[in-house]
N, CA, C and O atoms as CSV, one atom per row, in Angstrom:
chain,resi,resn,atom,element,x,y,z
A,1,UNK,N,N,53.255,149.555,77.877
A,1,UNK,CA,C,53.597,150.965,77.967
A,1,UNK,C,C,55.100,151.084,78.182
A,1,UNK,O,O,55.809,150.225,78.708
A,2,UNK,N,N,55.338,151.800,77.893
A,2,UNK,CA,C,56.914,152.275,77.542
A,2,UNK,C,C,57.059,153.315,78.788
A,2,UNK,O,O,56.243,154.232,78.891
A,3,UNK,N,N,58.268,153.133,79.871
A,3,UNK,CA,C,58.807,154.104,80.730
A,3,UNK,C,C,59.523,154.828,80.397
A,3,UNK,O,O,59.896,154.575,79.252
A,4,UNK,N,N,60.147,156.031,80.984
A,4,UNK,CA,C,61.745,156.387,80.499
A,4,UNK,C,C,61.732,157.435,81.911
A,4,UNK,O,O,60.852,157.895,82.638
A,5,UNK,N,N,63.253,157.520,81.841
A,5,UNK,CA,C,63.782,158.788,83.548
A,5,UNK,C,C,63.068,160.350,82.652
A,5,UNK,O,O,63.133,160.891,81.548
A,6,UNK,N,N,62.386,160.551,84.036
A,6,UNK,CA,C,62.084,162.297,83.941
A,6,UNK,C,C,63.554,163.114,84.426
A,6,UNK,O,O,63.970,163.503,85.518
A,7,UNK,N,N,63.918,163.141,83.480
A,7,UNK,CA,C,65.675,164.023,83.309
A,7,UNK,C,C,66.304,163.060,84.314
A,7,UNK,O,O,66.283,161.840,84.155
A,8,UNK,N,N,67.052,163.883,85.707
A,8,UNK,CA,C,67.354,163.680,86.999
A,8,UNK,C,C,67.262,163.448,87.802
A,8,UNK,O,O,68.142,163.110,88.594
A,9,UNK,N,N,65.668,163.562,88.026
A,9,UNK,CA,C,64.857,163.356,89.297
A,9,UNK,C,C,64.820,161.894,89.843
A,9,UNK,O,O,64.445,161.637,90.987
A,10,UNK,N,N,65.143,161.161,89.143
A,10,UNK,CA,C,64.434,159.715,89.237
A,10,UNK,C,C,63.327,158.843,89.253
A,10,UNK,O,O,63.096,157.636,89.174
A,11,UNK,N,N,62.615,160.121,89.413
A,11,UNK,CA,C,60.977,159.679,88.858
A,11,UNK,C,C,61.253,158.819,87.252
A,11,UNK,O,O,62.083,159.170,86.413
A,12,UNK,N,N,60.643,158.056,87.180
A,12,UNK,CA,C,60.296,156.796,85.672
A,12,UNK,C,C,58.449,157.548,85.432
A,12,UNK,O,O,57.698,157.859,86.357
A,13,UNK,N,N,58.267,157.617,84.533
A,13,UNK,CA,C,57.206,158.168,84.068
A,13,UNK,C,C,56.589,157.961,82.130
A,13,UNK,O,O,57.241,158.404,81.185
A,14,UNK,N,N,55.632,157.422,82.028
A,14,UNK,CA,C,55.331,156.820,81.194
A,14,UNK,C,C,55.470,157.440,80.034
A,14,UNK,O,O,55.261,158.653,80.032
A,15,UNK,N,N,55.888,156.710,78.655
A,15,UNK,CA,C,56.511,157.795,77.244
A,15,UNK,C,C,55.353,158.591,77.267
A,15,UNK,O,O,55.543,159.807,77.260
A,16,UNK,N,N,54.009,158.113,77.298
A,16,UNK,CA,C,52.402,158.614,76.775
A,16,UNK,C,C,52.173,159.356,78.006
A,16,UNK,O,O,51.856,158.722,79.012
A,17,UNK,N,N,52.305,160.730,78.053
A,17,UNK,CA,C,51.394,161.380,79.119
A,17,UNK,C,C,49.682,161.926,78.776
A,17,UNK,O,O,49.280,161.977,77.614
A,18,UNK,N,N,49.110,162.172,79.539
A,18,UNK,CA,C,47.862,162.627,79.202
A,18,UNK,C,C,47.537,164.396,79.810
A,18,UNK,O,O,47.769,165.148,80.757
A,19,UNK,N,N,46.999,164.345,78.774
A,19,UNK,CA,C,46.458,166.366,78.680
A,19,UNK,C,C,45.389,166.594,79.521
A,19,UNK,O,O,44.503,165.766,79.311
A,20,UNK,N,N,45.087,167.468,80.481
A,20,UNK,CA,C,44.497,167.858,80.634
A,20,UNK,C,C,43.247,169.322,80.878
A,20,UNK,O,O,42.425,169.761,81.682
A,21,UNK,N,N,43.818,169.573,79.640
A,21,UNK,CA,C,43.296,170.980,79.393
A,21,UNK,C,C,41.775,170.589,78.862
A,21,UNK,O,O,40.987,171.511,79.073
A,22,UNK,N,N,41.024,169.124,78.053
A,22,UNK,CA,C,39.871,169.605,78.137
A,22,UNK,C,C,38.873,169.567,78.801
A,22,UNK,O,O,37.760,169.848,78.358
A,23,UNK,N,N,39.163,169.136,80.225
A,23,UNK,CA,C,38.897,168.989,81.229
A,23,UNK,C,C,38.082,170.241,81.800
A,23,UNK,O,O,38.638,171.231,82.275
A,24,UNK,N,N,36.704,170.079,81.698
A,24,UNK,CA,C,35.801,171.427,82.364
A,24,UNK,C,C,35.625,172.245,81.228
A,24,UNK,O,O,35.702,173.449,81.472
A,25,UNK,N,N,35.459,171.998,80.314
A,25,UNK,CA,C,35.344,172.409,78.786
A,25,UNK,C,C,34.713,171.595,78.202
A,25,UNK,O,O,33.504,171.619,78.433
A,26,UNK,N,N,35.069,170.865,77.519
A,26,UNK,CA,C,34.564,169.631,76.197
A,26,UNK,C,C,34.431,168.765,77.400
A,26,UNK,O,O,33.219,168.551,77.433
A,27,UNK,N,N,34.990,168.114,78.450
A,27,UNK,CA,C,35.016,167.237,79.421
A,27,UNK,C,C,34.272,167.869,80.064
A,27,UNK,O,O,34.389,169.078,80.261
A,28,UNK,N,N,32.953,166.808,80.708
A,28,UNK,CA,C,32.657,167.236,82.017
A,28,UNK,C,C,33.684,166.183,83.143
A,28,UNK,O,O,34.823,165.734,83.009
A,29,UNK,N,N,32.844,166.089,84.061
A,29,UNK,CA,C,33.438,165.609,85.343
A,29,UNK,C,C,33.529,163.883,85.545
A,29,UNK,O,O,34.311,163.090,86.069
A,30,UNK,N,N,32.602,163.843,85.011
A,30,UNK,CA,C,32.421,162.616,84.636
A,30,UNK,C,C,32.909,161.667,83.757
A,30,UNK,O,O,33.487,160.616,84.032
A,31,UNK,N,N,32.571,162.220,82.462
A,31,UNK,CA,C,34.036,161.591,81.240
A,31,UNK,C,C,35.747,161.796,81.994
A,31,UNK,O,O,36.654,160.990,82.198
A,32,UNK,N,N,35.621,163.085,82.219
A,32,UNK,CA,C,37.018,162.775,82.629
A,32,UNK,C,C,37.710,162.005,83.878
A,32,UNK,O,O,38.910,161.924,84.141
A,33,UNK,N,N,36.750,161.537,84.474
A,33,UNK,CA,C,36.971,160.318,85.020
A,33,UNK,C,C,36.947,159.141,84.827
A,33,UNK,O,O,37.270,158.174,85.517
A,34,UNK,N,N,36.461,159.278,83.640
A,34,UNK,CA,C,36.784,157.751,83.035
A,34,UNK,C,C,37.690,157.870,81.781
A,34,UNK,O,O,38.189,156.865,81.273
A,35,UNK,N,N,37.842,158.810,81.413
A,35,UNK,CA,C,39.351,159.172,80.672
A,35,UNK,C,C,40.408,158.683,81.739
A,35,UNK,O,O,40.990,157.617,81.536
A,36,UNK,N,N,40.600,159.220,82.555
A,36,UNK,CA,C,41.914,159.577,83.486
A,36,UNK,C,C,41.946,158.103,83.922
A,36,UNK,O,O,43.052,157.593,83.746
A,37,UNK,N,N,40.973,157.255,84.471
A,37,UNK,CA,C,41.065,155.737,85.070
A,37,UNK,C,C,41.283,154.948,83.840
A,37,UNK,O,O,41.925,153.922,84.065
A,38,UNK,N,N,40.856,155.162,82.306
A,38,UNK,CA,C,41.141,154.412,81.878
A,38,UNK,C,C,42.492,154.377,81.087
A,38,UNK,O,O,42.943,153.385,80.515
A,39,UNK,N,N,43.170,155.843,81.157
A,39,UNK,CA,C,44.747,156.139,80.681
A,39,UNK,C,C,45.356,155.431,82.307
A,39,UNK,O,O,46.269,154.644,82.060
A,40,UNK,N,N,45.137,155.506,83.468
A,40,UNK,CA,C,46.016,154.723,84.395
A,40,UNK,C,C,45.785,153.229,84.046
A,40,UNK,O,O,46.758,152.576,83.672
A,41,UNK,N,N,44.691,152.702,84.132
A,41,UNK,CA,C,44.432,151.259,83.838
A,41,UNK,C,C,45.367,150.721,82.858
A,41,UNK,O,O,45.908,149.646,83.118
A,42,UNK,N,N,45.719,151.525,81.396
A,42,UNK,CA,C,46.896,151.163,80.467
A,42,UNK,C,C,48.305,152.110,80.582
A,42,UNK,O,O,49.091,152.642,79.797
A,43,UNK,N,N,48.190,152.029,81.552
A,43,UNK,CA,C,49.755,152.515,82.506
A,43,UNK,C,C,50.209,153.573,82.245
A,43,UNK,O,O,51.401,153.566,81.939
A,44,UNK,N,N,49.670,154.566,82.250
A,44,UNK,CA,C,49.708,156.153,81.551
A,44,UNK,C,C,49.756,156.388,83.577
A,44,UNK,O,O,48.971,156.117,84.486
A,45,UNK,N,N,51.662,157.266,83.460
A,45,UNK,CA,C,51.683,157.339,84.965
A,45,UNK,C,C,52.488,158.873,85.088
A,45,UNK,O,O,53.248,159.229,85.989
A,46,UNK,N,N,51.932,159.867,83.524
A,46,UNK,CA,C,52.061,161.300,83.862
A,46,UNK,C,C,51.179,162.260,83.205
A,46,UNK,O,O,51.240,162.545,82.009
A,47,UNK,N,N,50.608,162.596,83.791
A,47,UNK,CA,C,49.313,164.014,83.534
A,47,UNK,C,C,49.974,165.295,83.594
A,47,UNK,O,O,50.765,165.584,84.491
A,48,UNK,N,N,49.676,166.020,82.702
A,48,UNK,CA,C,49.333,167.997,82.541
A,48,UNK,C,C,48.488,167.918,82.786
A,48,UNK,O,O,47.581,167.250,82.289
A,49,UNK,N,N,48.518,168.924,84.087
A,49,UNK,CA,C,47.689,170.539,83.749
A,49,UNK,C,C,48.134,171.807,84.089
A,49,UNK,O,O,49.328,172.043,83.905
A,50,UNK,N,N,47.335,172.773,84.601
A,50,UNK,CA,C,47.235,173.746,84.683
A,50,UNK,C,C,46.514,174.173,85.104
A,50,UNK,O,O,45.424,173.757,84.711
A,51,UNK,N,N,46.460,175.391,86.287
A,51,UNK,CA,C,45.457,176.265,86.764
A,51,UNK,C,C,44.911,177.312,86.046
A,51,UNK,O,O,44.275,178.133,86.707
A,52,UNK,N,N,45.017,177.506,84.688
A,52,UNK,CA,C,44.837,178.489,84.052
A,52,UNK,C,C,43.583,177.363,83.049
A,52,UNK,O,O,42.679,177.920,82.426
A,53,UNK,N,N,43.711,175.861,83.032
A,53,UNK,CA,C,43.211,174.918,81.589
A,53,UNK,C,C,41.720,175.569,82.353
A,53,UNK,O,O,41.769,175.520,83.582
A,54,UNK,N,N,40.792,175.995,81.932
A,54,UNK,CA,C,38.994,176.436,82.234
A,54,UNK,C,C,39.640,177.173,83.679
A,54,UNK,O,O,39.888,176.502,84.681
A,55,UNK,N,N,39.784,178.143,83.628
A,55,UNK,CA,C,39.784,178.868,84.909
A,55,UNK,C,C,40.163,177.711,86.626
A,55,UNK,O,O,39.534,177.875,87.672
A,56,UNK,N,N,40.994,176.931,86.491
A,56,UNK,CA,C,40.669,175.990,87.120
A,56,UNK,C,C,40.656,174.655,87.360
A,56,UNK,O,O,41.392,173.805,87.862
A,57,UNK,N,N,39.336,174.754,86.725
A,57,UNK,CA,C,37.771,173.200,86.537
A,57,UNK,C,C,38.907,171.912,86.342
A,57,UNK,O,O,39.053,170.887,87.008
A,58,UNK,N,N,39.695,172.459,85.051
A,58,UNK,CA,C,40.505,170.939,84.688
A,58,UNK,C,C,40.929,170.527,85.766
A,58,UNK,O,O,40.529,169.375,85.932
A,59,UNK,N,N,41.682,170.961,86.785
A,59,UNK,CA,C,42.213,170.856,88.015
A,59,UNK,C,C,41.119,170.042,89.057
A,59,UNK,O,O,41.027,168.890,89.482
A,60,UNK,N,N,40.290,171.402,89.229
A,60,UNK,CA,C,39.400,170.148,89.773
A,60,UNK,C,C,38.751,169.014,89.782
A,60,UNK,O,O,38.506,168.233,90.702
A,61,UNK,N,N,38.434,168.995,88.402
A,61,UNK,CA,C,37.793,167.951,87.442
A,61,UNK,C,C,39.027,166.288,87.948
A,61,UNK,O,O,38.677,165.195,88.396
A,62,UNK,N,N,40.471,166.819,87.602
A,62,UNK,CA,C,41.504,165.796,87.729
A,62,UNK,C,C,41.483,165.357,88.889
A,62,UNK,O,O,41.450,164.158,89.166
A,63,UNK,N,N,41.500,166.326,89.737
A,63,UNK,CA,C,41.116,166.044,91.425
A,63,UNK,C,C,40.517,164.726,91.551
A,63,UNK,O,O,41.057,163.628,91.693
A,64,UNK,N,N,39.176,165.085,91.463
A,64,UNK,CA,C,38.010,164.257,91.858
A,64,UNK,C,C,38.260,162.975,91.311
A,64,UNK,O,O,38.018,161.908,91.876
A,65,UNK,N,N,38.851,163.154,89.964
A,65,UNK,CA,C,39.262,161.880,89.205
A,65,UNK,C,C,40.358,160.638,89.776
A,65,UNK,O,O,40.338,159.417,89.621
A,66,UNK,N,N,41.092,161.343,90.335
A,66,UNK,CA,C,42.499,161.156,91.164
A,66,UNK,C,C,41.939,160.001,92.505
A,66,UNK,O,O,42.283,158.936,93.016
A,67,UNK,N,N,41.115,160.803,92.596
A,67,UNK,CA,C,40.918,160.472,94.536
A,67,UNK,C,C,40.984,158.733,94.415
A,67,UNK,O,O,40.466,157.924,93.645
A,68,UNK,N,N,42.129,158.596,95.889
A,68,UNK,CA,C,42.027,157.125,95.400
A,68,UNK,C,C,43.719,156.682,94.872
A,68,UNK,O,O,44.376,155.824,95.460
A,69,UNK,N,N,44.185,157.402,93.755
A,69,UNK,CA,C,44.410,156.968,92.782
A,69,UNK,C,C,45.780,157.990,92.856
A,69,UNK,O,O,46.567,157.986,91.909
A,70,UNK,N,N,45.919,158.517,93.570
A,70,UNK,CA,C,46.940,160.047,93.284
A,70,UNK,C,C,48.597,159.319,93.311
A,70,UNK,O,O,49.439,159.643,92.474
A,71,UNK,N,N,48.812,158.521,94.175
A,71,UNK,CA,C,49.867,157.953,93.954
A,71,UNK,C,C,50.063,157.117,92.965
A,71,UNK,O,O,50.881,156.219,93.162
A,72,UNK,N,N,49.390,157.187,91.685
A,72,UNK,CA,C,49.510,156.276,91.155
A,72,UNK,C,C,50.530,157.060,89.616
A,72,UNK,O,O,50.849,156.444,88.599
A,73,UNK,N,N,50.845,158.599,89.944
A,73,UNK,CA,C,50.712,159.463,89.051
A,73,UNK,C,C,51.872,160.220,89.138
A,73,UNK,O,O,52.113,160.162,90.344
A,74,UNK,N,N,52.819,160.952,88.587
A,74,UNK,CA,C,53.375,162.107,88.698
A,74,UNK,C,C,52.383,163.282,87.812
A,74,UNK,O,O,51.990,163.465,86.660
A,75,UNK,N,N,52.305,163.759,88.827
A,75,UNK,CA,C,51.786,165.056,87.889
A,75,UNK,C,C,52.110,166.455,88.126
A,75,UNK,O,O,52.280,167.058,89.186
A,76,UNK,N,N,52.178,166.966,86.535
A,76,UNK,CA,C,52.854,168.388,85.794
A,76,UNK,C,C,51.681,169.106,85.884
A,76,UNK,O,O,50.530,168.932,85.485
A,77,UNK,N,N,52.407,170.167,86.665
A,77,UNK,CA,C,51.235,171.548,86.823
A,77,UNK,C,C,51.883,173.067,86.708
A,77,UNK,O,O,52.767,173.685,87.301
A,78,UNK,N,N,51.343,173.223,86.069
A,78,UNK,CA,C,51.870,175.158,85.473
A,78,UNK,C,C,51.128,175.962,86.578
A,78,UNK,O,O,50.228,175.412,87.213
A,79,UNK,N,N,51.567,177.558,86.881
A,79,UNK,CA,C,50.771,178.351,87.862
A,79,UNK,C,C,51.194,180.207,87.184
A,79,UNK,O,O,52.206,180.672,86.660
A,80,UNK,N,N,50.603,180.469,87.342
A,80,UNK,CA,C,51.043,181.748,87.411
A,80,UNK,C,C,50.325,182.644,86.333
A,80,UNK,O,O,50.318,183.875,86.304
A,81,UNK,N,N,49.701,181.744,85.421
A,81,UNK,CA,C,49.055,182.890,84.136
A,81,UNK,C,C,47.858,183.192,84.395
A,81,UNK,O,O,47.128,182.865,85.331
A,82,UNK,N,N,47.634,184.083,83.169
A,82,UNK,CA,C,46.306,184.611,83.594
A,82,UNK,C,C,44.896,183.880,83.867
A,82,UNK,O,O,44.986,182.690,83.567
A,83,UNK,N,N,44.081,184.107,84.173
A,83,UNK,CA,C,43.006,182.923,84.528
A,83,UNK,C,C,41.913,183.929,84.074
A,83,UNK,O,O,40.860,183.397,84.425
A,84,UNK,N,N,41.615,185.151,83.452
A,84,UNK,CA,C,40.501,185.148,83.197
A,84,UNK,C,C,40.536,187.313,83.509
A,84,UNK,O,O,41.518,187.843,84.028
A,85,UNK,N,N,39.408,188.054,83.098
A,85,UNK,CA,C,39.626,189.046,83.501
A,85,UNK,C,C,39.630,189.509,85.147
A,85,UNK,O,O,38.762,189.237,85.977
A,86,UNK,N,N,40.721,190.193,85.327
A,86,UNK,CA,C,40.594,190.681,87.204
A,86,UNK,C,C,41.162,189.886,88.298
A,86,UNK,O,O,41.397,190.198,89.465
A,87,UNK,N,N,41.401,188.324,87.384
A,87,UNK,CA,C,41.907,187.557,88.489
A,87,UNK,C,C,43.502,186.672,87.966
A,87,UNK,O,O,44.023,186.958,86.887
A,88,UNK,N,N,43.943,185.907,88.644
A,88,UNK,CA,C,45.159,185.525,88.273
A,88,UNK,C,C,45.119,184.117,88.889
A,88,UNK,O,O,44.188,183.703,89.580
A,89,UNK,N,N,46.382,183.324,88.522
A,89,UNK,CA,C,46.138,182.046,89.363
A,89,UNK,C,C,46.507,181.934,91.108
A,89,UNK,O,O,46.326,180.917,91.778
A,90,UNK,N,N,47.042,183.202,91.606
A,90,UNK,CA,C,47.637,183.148,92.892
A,90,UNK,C,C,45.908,183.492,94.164
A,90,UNK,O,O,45.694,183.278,95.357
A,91,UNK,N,N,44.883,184.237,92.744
A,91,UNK,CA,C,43.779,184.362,93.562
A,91,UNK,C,C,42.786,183.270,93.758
A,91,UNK,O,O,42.154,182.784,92.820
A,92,UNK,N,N,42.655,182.872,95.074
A,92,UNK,CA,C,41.127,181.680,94.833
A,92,UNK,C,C,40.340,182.178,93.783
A,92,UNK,O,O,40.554,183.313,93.357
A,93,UNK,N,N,39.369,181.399,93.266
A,93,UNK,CA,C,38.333,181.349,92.889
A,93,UNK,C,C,36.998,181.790,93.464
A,93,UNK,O,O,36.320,181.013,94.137
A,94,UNK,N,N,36.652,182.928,93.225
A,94,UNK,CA,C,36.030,184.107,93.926
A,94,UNK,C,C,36.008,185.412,94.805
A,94,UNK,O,O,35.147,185.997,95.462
A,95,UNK,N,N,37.655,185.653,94.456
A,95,UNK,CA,C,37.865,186.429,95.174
A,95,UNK,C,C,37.873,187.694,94.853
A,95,UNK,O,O,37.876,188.657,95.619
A,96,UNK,N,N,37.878,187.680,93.475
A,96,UNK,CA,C,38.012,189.507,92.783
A,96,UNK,C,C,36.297,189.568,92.919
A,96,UNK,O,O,35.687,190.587,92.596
């Protein structure tokens, strides 16, 4: 696997990042735990997501996947868009 500098920061982070938008969609909880262990296992050491990828789920889905494992990762996360009718990403999940 190929590294390179994330701009300035000094974080080193792998050329190949991995997506996680289909996460809680096409992915259940399960595949994507063995997606996510088997992109770290071949040195994949930056993930997307988003609180908006399934209302959520991807997030959590990565979570669960993580545990264990979180330092093993930089990870890219978006906030602020819409998540669905009535609610937004600043509201938990069940709150409207």
């Amino acid at each position: 696997m190929e590294y390179r500098h994330l701009g300035k920061s000094g974080l080193e982070v792998s050329a190949i990042g991995l997506g996680a938008n289909p996460f809680g969609n096409e992915v259940d909880a399960a595949t994507a735990a063995s997606i996510v262990h088997r992109a770290l296992d071949l040195g994949v050491t930056y993930i997307d997501t988003a609180d908006i990828y399934n209302s959520g789920v991807s997030e959590e889905h990565l979570g669960l996947a993580l545990k264990g494992r979180r330092h093993e990762v930089v990870l890219g996360t978006k906030a602020a868009g819409a998540m669905g009718p009535g609610r937004t990403s600043r509201e938990p999940p069940g709150s409207t």
